[in-house]
C-alpha positions as protocol buffer text, in pm:
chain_id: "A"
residue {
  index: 1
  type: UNK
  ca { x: -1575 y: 16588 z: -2798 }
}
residue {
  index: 2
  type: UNK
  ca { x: -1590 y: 16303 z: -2565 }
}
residue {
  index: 3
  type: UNK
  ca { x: -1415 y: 15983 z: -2627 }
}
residue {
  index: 4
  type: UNK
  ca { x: -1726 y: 15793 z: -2687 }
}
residue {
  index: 5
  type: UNK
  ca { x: -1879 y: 16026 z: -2934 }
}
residue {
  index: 6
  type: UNK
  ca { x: -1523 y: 16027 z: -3135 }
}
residue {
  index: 7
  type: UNK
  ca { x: -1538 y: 15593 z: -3141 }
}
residue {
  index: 8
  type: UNK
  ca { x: -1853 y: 15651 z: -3281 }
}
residue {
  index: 9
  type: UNK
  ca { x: -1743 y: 15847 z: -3539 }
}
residue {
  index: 10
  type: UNK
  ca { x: -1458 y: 15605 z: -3628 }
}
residue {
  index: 11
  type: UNK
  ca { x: -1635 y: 15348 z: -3585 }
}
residue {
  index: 12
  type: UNK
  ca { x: -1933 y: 15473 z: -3809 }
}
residue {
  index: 13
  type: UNK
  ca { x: -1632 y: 15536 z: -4096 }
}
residue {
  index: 14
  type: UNK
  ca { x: -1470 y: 15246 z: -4082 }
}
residue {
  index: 15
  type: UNK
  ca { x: -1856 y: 15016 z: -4073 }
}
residue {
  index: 16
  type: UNK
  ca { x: -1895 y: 15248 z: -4441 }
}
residue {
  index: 17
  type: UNK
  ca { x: -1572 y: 15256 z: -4582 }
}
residue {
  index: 18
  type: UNK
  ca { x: -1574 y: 14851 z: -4527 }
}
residue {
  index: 19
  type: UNK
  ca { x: -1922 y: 14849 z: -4672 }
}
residue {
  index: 20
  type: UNK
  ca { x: -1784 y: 15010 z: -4993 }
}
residue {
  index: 21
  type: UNK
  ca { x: -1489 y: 14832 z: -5003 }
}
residue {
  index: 22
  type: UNK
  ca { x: -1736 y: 14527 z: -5095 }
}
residue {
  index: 23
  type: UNK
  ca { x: -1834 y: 14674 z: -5413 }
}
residue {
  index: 24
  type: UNK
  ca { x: -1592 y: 14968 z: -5502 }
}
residue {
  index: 25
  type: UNK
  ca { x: -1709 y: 15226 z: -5761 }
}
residue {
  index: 26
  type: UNK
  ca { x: -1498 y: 15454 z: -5986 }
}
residue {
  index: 27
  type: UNK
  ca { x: -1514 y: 15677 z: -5702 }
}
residue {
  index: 28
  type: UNK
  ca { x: -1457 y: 15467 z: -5412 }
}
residue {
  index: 29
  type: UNK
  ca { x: -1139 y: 15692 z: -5383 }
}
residue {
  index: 30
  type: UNK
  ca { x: -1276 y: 16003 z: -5371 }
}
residue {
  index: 31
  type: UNK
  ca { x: -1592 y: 15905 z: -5092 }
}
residue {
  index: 32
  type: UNK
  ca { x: -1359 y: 15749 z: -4861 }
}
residue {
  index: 33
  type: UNK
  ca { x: -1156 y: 16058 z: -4859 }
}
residue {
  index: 34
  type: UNK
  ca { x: -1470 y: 16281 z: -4810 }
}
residue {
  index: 35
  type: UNK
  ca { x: -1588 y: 16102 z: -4543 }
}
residue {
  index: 36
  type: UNK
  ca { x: -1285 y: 16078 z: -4328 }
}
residue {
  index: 37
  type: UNK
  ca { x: -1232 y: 16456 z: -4428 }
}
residue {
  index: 38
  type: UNK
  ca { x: -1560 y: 16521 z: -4267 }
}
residue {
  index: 39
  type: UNK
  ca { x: -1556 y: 16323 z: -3944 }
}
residue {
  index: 40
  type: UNK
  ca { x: -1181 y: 16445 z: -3878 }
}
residue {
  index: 41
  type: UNK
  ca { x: -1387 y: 16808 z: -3826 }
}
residue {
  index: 42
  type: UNK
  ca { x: -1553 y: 16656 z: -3507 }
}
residue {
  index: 43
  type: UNK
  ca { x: -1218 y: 16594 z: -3376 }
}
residue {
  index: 44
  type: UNK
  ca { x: -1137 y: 16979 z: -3330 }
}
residue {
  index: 45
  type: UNK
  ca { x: -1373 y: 17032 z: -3043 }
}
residue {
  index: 46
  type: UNK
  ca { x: -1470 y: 17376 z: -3239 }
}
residue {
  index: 47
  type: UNK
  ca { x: -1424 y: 17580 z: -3533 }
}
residue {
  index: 48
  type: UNK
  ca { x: -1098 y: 17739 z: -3413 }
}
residue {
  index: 49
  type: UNK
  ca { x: -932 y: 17465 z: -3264 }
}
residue {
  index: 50
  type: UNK
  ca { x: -636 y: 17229 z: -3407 }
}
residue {
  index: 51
  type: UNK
  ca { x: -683 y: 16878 z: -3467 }
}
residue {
  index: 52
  type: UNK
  ca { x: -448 y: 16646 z: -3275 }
}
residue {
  index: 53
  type: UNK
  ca { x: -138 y: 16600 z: -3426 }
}
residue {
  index: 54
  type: UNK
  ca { x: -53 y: 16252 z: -3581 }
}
residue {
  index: 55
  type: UNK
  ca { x: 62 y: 15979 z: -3325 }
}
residue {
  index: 56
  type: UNK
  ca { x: -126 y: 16192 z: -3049 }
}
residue {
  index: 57
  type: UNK
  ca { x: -469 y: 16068 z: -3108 }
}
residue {
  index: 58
  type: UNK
  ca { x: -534 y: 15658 z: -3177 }
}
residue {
  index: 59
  type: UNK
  ca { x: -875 y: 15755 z: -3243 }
}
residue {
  index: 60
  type: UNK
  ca { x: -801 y: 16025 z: -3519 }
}
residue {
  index: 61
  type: UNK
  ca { x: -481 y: 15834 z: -3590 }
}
residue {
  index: 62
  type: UNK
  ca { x: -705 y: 15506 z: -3757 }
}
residue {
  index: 63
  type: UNK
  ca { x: -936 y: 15745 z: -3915 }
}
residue {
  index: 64
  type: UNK
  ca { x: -630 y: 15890 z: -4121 }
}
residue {
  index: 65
  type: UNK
  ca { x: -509 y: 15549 z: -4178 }
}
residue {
  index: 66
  type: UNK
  ca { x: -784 y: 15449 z: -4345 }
}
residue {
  index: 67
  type: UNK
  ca { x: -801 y: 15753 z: -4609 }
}
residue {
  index: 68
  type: UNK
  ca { x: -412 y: 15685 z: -4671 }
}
residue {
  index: 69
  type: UNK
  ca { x: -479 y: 15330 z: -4807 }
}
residue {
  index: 70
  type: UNK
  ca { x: -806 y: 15423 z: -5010 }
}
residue {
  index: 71
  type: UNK
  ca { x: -652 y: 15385 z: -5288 }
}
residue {
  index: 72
  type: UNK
  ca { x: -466 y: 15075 z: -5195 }
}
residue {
  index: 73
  type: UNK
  ca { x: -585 y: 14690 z: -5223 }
}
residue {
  index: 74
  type: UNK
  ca { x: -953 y: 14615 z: -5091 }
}
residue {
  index: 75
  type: UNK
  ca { x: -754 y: 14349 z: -4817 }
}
residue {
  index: 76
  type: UNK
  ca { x: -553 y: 14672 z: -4722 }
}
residue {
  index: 77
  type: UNK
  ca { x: -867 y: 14891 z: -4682 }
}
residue {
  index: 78
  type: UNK
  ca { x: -1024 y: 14595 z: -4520 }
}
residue {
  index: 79
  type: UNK
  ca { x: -736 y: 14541 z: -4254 }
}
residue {
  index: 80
  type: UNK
  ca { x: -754 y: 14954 z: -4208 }
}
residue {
  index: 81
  type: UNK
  ca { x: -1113 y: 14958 z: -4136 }
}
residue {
  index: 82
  type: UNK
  ca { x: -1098 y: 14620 z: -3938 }
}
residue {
  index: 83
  type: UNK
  ca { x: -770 y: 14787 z: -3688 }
}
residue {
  index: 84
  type: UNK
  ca { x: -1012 y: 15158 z: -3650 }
}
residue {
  index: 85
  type: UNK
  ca { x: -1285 y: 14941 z: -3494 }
}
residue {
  index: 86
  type: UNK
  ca { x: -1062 y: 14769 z: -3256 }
}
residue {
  index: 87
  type: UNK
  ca { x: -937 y: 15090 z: -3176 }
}
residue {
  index: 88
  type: UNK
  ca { x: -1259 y: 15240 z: -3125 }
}
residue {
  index: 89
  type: UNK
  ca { x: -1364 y: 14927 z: -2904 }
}
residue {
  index: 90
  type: UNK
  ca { x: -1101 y: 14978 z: -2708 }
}
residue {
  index: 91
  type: UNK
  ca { x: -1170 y: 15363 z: -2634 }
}
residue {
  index: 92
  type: UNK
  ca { x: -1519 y: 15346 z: -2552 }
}
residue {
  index: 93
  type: UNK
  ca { x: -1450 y: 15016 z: -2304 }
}
């Protein structure tokens, strides 16, 4: 996947997950977690590939970053989602 493409991605998690983080539901956990689950598969480049290993992809790096403080406080999440963007700004420049 090109580098572009994968800032969308992030970028497309972290504009949701900060969207949620507004008004969290029971569940708020749980979605987060799903939806970084799913957009980490477009970081294989196919079905048989491995996904970059942590520390060797910023990109994939923020994404996991922001599932590992779902649960956490909704400044944390906030600060999570507001570091992928800059990340993914600074890819696709």
């Amino acid at each position: 996947m090109m580098a572009g493409s994968r800032a969308d991605t992030v970028r497309d998690v972290a504009e949701r997950v900060a969207l949620w983080n507004e008004v969290r539901t029971d569940d708020f956990q749980d979605q987060v977690v799903r939806l970084v689950n799913d957009a980490r598969e477009r970081f294989r480049g196919g079905a048989k590939r491995e996904l970059p290993a942590r520390g060797d992809d910023e990109l994939l790096d923020s994404l996991f970053e922001i599932a590992d403080v779902a649960d956490a406080s909704p400044i944390t999440v906030r600060d999570a989602c507001a570091h992928a963007l800059e990340v993914a700004d600074e890819v696709a420049a």
